[in-house]
C-alpha positions as CSV (number, residue, x, y, z in Angstrom):
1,X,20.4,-14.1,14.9
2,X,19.0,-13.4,11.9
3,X,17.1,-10.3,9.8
4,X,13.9,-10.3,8.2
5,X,12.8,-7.6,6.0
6,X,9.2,-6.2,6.3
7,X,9.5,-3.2,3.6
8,X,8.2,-2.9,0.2
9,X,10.0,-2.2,-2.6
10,X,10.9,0.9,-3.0
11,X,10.5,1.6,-7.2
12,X,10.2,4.2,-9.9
13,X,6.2,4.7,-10.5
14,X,5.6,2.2,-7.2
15,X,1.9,2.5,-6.2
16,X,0.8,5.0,-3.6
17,X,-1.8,7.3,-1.9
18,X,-4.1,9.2,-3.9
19,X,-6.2,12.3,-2.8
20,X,-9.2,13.1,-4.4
21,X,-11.6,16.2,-3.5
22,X,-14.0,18.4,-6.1
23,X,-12.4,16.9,-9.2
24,X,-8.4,17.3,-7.8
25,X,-6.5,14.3,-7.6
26,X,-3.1,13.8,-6.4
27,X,-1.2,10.7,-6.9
28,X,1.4,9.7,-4.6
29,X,4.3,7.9,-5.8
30,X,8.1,7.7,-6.7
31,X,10.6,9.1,-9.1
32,X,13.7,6.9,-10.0
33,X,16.1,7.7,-12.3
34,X,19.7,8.7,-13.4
35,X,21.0,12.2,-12.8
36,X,24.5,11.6,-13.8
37,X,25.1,8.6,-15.8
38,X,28.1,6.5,-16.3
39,X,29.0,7.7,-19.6
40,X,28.2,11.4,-19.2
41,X,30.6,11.1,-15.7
42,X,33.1,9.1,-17.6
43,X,35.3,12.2,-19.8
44,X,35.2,13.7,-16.2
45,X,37.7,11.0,-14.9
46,X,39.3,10.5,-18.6
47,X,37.5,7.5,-18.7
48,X,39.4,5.5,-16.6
49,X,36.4,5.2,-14.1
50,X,32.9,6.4,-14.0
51,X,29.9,6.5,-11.9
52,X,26.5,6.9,-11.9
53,X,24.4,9.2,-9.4
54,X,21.0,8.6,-8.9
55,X,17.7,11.7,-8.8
56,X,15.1,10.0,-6.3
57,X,11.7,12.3,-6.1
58,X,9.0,11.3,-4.1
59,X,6.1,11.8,-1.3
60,X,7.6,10.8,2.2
61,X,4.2,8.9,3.0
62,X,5.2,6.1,0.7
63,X,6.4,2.6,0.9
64,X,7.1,1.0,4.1
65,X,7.0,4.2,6.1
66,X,7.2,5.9,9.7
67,X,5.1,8.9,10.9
68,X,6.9,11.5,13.3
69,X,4.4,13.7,15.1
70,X,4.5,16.1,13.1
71,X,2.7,14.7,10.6
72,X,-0.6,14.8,12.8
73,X,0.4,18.0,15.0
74,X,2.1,21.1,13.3
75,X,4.4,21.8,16.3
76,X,5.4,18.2,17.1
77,X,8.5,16.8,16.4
78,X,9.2,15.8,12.9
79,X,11.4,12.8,12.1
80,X,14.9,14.5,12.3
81,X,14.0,14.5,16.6
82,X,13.5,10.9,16.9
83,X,15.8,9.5,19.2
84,X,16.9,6.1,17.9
85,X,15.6,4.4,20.9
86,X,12.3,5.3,19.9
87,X,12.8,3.6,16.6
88,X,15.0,0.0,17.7
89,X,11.6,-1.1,20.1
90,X,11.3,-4.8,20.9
91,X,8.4,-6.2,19.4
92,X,5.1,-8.4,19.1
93,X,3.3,-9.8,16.3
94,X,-0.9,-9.3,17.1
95,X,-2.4,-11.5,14.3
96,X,-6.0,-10.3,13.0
97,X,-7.0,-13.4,11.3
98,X,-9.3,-13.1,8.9
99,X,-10.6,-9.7,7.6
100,X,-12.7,-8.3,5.4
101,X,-12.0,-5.4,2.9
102,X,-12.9,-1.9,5.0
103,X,-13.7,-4.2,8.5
104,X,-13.1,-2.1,11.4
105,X,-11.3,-4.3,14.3
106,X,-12.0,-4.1,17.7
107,X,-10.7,-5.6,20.8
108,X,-12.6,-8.8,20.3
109,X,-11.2,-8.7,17.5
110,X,-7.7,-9.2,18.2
111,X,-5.3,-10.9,21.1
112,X,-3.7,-7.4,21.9
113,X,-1.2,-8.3,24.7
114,X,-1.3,-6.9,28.3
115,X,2.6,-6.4,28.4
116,X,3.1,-4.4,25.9
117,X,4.7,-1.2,27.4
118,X,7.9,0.2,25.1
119,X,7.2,-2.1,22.7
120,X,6.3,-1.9,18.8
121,X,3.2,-3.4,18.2
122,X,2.8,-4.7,14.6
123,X,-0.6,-5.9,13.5
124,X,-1.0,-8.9,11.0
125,X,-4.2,-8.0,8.7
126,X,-2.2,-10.1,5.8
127,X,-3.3,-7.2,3.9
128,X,0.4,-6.8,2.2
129,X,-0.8,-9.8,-0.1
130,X,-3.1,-7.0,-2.0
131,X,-0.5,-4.7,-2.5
132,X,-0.3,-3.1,-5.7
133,X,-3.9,-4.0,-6.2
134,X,-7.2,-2.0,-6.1
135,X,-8.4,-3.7,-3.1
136,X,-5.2,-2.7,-1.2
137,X,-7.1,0.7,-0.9
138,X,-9.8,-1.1,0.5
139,X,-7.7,-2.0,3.9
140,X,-9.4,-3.0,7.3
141,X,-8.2,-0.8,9.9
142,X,-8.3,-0.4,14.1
143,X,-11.3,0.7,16.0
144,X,-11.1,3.4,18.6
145,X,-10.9,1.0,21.7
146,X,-7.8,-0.9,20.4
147,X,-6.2,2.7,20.3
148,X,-7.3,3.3,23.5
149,X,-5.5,-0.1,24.7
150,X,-2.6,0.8,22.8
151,X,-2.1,3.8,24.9
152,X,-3.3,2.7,28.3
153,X,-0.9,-0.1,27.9
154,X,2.3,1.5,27.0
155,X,2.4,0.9,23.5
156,X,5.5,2.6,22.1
157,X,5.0,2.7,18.4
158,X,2.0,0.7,16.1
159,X,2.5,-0.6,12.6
160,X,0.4,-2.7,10.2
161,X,0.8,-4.3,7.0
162,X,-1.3,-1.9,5.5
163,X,-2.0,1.5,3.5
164,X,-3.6,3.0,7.1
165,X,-4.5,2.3,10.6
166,X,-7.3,4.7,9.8
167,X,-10.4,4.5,7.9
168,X,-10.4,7.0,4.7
169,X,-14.0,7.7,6.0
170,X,-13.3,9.1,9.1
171,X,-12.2,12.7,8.6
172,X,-10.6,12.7,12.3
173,X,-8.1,10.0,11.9
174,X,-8.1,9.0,15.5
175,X,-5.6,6.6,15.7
176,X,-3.7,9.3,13.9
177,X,-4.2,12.2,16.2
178,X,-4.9,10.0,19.3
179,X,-1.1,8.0,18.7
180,X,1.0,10.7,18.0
181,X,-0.3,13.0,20.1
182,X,1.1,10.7,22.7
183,X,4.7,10.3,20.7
184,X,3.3,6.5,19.9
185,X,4.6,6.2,16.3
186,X,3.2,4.9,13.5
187,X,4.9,2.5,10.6
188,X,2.4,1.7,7.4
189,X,2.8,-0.6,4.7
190,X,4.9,-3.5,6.5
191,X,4.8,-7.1,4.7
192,X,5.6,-10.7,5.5
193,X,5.1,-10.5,9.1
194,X,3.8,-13.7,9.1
195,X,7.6,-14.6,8.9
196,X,7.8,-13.6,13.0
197,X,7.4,-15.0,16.1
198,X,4.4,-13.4,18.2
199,X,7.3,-11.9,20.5
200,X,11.5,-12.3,21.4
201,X,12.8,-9.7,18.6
202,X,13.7,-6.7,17.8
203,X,11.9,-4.5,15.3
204,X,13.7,-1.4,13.7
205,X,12.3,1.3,12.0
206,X,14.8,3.8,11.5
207,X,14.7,6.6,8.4
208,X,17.1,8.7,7.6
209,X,17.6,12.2,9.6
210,X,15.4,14.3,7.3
211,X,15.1,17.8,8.9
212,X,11.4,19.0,8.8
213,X,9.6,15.7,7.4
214,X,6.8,14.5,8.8
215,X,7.1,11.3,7.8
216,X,10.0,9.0,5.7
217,X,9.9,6.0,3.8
218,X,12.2,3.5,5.6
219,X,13.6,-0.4,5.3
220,X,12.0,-1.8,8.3
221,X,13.1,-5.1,9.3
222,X,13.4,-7.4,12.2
223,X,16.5,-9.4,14.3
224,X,14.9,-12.2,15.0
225,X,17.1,-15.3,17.8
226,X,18.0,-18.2,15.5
């Protein structure tokens, strides 16, 4: 067997989500930096040994990142709940081929698999190659029938190599409220998943067990068979 990572990395000042409305802007992104340093611990242990601890600050919809219901629903469960089996799925690669900056994608759009009940479904825009870039924020996303597919068949969780599986223009997110609604999760911001096969591994997706976060940045990867 062997691992492939499909998380960005994770960095002080690392780009993010901004919201903008009537002049407010707020920039998402993360803090990194020492909170204890090796030689302020070091007269603590005489100076035989010392450490350094780390002070990490940052939005949870960042990075490579899972949404729990709750991030959609108030009363849902947030990402503490998740049972692990919901977040080691097996999974299949859907490959958008080429796409345009803000395309929507519909089912003629895309192969989207008959069998894919419990799995993770990741879709390949390629979009990961923009990252860090301004068209990055210009992301193609899913129309409403592939979410409807996604659903009727079985889907267990979505993920894409990109900033949202909904268009900033549509003010109802309905992949949003349509996929967590129905406890399908959601993982943004995947990369290099044209390094998978189309099916035969394992994806995982697992953050740690934050109490009352709606979403967490995670290091999603997948066990792929040699």
């Amino acid at each position: 067997m062997r691992f492939i990572d499909l998380s960005h990395d994770f960095a002080d000042g690392m780009p993010g989500f901004s919201l903008r409305r009537d002049g407010e802007v707020k920039q998402f992104t993360a803090s990194i930096r020492p909170f204890v340093t090796h030689e302020a611990s070091a007269p603590f242990y005489d100076h035989q040994a010392s450490f350094e601890i780390t002070e990490v600050s940052f939005q949870t919809s960042i990075g490579t990142y899972l949404d729990a219901p709750r991030h959609r629903w108030k009363d849902r469960r947030d990402i503490s709940q998740l049972r692990l089996d919901e977040l080691i799925l097996p999974g299949v690669v859907v490959d958008a081929g080429a796409v345009a900056p803000g395309q929507q994608l519909g089912l003629q759009h895309l192969a989207l698999p008959d069998d894919i009940k419990g799995k993770a479904v990741l879709v390949r825009f390629g979009w990961d190659r923009h990252w860090g870039t301004d068209t990055y924020e210009r992301y193609p996303f899913l129309g409403r029938d592939v979410i409807d597919a996604l659903v009727a068949r079985g889907a267990a969780l979505l993920g894409v190599d990109a900033f949202n599986v909904d268009s900033r223009a549509d003010p109802s997110r309905p992949a949003h409220s349509v996929l967590l609604k129905r406890d399908i999760l959601i993982v943004e911001n995947l990369r290099d998943l044209h390094l998978l096969p189309n099916d035969g591994f394992r994806f995982f997706a697992v953050p740690i067990k934050a109490v009352g976060a709606a979403a967490m940045t995670i290091r999603a990867f997948a066990e792929v068979a040699s």
